[in-house]
C-alpha positions as YAML, in Angstrom:
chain: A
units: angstrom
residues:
- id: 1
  name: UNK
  ca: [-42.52, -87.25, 78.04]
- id: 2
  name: UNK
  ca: [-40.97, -86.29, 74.82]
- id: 3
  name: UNK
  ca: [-38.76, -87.97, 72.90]
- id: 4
  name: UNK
  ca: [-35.60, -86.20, 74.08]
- id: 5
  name: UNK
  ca: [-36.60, -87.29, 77.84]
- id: 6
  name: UNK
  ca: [-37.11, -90.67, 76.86]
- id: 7
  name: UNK
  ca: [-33.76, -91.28, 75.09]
- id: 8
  name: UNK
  ca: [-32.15, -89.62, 78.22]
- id: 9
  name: UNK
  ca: [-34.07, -92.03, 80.31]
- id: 10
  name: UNK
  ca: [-32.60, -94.85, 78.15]
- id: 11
  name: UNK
  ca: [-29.02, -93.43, 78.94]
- id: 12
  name: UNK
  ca: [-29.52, -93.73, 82.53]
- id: 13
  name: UNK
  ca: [-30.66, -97.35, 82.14]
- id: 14
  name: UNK
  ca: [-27.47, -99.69, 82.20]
- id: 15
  name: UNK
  ca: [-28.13, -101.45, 79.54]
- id: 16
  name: UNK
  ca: [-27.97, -98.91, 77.07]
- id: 17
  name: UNK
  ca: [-25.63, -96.98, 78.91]
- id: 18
  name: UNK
  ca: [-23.22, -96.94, 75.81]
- id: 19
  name: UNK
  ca: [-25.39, -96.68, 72.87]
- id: 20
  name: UNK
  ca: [-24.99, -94.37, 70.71]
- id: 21
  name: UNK
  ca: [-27.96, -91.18, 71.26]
- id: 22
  name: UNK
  ca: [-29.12, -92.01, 67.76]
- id: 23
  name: UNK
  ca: [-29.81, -95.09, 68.20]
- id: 24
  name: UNK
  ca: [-31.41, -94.66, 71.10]
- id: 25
  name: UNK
  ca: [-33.39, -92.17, 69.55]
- id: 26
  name: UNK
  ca: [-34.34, -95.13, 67.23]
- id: 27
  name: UNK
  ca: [-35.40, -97.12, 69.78]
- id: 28
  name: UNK
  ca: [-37.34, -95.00, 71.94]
- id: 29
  name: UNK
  ca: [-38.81, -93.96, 68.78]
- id: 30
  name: UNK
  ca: [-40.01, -97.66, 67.86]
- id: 31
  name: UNK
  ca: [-41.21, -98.76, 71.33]
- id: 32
  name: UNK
  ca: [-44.19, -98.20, 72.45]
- id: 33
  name: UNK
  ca: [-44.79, -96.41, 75.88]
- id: 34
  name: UNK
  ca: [-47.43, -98.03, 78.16]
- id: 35
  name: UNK
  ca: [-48.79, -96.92, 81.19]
- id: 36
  name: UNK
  ca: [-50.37, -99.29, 83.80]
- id: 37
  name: UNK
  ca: [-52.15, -98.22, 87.17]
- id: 38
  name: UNK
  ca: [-51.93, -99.26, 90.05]
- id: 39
  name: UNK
  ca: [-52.76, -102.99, 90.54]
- id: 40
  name: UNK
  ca: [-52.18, -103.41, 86.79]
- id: 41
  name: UNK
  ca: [-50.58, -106.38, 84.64]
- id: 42
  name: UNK
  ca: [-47.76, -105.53, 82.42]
- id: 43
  name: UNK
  ca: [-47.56, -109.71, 82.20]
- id: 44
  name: UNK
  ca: [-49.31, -112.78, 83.50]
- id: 45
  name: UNK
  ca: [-46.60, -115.82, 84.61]
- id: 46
  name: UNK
  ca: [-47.93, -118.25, 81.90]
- id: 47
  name: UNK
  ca: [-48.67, -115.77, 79.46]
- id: 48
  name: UNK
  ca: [-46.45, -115.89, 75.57]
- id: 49
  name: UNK
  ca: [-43.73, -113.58, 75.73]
- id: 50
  name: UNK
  ca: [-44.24, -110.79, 73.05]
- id: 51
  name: UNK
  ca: [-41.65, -107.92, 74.68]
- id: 52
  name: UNK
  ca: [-39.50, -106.65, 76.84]
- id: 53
  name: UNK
  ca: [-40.37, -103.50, 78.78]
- id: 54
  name: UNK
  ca: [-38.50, -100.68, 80.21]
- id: 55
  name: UNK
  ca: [-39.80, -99.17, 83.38]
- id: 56
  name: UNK
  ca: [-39.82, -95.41, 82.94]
- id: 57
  name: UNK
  ca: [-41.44, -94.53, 86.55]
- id: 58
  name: UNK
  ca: [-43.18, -95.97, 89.32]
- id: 59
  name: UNK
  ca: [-42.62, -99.42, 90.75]
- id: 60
  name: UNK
  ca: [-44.19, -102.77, 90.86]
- id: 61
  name: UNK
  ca: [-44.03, -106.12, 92.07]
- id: 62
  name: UNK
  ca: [-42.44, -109.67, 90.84]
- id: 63
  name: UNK
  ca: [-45.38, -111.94, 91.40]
- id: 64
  name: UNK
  ca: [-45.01, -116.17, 91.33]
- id: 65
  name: UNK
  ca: [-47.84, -118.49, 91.54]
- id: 66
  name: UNK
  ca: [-47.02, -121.02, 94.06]
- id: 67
  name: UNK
  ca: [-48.84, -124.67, 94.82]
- id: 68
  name: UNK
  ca: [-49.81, -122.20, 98.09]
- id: 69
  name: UNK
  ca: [-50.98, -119.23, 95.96]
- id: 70
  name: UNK
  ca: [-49.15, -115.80, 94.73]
- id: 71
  name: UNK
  ca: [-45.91, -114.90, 96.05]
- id: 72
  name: UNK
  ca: [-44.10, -111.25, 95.70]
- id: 73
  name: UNK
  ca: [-40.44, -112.24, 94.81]
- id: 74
  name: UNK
  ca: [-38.75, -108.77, 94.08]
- id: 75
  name: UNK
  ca: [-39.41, -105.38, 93.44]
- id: 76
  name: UNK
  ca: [-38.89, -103.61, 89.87]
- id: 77
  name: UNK
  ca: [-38.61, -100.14, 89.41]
- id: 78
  name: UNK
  ca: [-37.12, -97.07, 87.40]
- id: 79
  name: UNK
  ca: [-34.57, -98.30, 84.87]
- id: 80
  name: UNK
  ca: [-35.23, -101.91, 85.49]
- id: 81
  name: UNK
  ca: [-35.95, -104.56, 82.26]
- id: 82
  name: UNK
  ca: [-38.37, -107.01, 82.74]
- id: 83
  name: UNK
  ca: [-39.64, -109.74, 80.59]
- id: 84
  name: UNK
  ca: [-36.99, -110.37, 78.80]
- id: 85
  name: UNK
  ca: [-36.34, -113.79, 80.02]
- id: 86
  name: UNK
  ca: [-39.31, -115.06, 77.83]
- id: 87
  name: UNK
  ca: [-38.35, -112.88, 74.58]
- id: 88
  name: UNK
  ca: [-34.51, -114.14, 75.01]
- id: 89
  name: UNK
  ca: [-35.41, -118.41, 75.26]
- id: 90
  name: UNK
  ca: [-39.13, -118.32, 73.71]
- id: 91
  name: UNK
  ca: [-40.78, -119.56, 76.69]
- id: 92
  name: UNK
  ca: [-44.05, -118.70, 78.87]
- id: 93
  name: UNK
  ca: [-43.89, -115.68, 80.77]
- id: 94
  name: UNK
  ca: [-41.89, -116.71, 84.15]
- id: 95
  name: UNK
  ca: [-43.75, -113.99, 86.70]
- id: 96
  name: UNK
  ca: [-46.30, -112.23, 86.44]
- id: 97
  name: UNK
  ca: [-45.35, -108.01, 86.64]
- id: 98
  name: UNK
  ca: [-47.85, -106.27, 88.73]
- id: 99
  name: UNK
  ca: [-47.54, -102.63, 89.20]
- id: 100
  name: UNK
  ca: [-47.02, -101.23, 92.70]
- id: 101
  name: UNK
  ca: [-48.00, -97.56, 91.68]
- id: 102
  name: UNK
  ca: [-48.99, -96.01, 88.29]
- id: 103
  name: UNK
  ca: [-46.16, -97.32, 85.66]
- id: 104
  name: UNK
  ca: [-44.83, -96.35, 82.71]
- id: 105
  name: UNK
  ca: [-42.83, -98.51, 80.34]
- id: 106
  name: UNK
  ca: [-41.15, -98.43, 77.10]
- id: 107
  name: UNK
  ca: [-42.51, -102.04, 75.54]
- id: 108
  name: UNK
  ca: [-39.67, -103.07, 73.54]
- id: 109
  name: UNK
  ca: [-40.90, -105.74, 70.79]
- id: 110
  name: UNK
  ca: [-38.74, -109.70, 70.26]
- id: 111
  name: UNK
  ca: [-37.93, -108.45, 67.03]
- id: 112
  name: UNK
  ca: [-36.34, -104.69, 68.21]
- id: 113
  name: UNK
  ca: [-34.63, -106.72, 71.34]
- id: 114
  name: UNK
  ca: [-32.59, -108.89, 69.30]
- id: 115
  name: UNK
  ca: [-31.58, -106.37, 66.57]
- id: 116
  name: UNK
  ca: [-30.25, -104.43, 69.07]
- id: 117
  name: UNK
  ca: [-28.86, -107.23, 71.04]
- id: 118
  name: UNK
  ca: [-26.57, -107.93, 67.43]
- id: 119
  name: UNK
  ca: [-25.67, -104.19, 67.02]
- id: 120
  name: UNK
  ca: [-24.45, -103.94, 70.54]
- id: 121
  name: UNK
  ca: [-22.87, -106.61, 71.95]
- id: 122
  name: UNK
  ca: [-22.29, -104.89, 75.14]
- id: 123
  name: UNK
  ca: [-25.60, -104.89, 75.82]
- id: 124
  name: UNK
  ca: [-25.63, -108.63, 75.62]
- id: 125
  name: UNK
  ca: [-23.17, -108.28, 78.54]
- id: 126
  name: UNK
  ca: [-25.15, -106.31, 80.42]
- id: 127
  name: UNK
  ca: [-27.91, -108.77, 80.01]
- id: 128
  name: UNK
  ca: [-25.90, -111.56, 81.03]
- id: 129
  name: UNK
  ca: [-24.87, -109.39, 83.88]
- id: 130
  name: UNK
  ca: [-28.47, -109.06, 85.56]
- id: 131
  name: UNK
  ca: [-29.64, -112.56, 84.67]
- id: 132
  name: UNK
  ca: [-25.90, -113.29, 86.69]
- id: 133
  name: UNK
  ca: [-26.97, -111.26, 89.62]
- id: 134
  name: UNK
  ca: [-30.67, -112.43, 89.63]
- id: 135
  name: UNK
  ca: [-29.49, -116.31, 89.31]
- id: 136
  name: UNK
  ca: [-27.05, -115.38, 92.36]
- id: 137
  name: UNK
  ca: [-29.96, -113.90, 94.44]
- id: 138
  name: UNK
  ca: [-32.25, -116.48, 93.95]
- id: 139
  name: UNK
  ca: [-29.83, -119.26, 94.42]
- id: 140
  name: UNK
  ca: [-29.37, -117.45, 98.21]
- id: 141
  name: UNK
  ca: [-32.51, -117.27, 98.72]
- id: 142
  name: UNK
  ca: [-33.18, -121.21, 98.10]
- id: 143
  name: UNK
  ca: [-30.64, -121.34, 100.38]
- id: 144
  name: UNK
  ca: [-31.60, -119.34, 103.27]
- id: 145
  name: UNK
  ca: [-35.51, -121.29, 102.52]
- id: 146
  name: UNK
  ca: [-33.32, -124.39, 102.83]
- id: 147
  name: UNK
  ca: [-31.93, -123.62, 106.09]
- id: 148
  name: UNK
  ca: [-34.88, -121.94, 108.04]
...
């Protein structure tokens, strides 16, 4: 993929939906684009949080450990951030990513997150928008576990 299809990718990602192409240019220029096969670990739950990654292509699995072993929570795929919750309050890793298929990510270092997190405050919102939505799904789900 060159860099042209990345920063197009970026575009479609909601996030960065309204960033200038420049400076997405900038930033697909200064991540670095991993690609994990199937069964792979972009992140272990417990592991130090050291980026944020975008997922290019493919899909994969939101993994908890439980008292009763692993758990699949959610599914990620194209477009989706993950792993920012541990960049954004400096704490362990809170899931462990496991790829579904073959994925490819843009790894977005702490560093790169929050610059562009200060640049564009909109992207804060969107930010605060999915951790919203994924706070409101998990509170339903603790719910509908509560009631069953």
């Amino acid at each position: 993929m060159s860099l042209n299809e990345e920063v197009e990718v970026l575009r479609s990602v909601p996030l960065f939906a309204k960033i200038e192409p420049s400076k997405l240019k900038l930033l697909a220029f200064t991540s670095e684009r991993l690609t994990f096969p199937a069964g792979g670990e972009l992140f272990h739950q417990g592991d130090p949080g050291e980026a944020a990654y975008i997922i290019l292509s493919g899909q994969a699995d939101v993994v908890i450990d439980t008292p009763t072993g692993e758990m699949a929570v959610a599914k990620v795929g194209k477009n989706d951030l993950v792993g920012e919750i541990a960049i954004l309050i400096d704490v362990p890793r809170t899931a462990t990513i496991r790829a579904e298929t073959e994925i490819t990510t843009l790894a977005i270092n702490k560093d790169l997150f929050f610059r562009m997190i200060s640049e564009f405050p909109g992207m804060a919102v969107e930010i605060m928008r999915e951790l919203a939505h994924r706070l409101e799904a998990t509170t339903a789900q603790l719910r509908e576990a509560s009631n069953g």
